[in-house]
N, C-alpha and C positions, 0 to 999 in steps of 0.2 A: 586444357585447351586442345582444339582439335589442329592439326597441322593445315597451316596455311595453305591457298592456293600457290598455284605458282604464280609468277610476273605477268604483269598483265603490259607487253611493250606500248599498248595504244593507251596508256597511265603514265606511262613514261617507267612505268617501274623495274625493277632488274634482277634477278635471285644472286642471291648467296648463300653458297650450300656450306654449313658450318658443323662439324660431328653429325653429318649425316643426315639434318636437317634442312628444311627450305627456309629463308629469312627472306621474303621479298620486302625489296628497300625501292622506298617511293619518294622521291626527291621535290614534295609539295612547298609551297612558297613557306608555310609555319615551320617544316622541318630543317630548309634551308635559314631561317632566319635563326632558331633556335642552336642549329649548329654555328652561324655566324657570332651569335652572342658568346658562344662557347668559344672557338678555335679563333678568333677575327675576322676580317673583310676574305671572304670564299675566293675575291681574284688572288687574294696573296697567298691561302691554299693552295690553288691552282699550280700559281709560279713555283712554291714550294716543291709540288709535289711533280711538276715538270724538270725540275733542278735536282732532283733525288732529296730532297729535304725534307720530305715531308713526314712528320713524325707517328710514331704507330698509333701513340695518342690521340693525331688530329683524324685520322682516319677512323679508328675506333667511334669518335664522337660523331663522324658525319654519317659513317653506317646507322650509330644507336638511335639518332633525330633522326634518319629517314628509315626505319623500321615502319613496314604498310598494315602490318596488323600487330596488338599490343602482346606482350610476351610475358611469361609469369619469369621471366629467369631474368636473375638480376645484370646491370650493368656488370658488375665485377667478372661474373660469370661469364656472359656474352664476352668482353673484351680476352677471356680467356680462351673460347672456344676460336674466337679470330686469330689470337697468336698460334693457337696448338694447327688450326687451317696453311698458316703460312702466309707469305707477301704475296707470293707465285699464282696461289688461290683465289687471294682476293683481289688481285691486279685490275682482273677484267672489270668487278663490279666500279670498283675506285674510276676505272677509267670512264666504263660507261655516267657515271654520276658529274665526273667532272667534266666530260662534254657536255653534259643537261646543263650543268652551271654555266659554262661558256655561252651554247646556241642556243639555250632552251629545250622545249620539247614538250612529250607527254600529250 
């Protein structure tokens, strides 16, 4: 697979750069519903992840459902390459997605 574009803001979507790679993460309504089936109702994310509660887990899961293009490397892997990134790293993309959850967008 060839590397992805970068974010496309007027998608709504957002990079996260993980082992040196682009991951643009696009927060479409099937992505948001499939991480809602996952993690529960995305307001309680929200409050979670406003409250510092929010687990690496849930985070992991709402990155890998809004992944914008499909990735040969596996969930385990991915979820590894987000830990070895850091919190500090992926803060921005977390935040930008859970404003999309709040007001919308894209």
């Amino acid at each position: 697979m060839g590397t992805p574009p970068p974010a496309n803001p007027h998608r709504g979507e957002v990079d996260l750069l993980l082992d040196g790679a682009n991951h643009p993460l696009r927060p479409t309504f099937g992505a948001l519903v499939a991480a809602e089936e996952e993690v529960g109702p995305l307001f309680a994310l929200v409050e979670r992840a406003s409250g510092g509660e929010l687990k690496l887990g849930e985070m992991v899961a709402l990155f890998w459902h809004c992944l914008a293009h499909p990735s040969d490397q596996s969930r385990e892997a991915f979820a590894e390459a987000v830990t070895r990134a850091g919190l500090a790293a992926c803060a921005p993309a977390l935040r930008s997605l859970l404003v999309q959850v709040l007001k919308g967008g894209g």
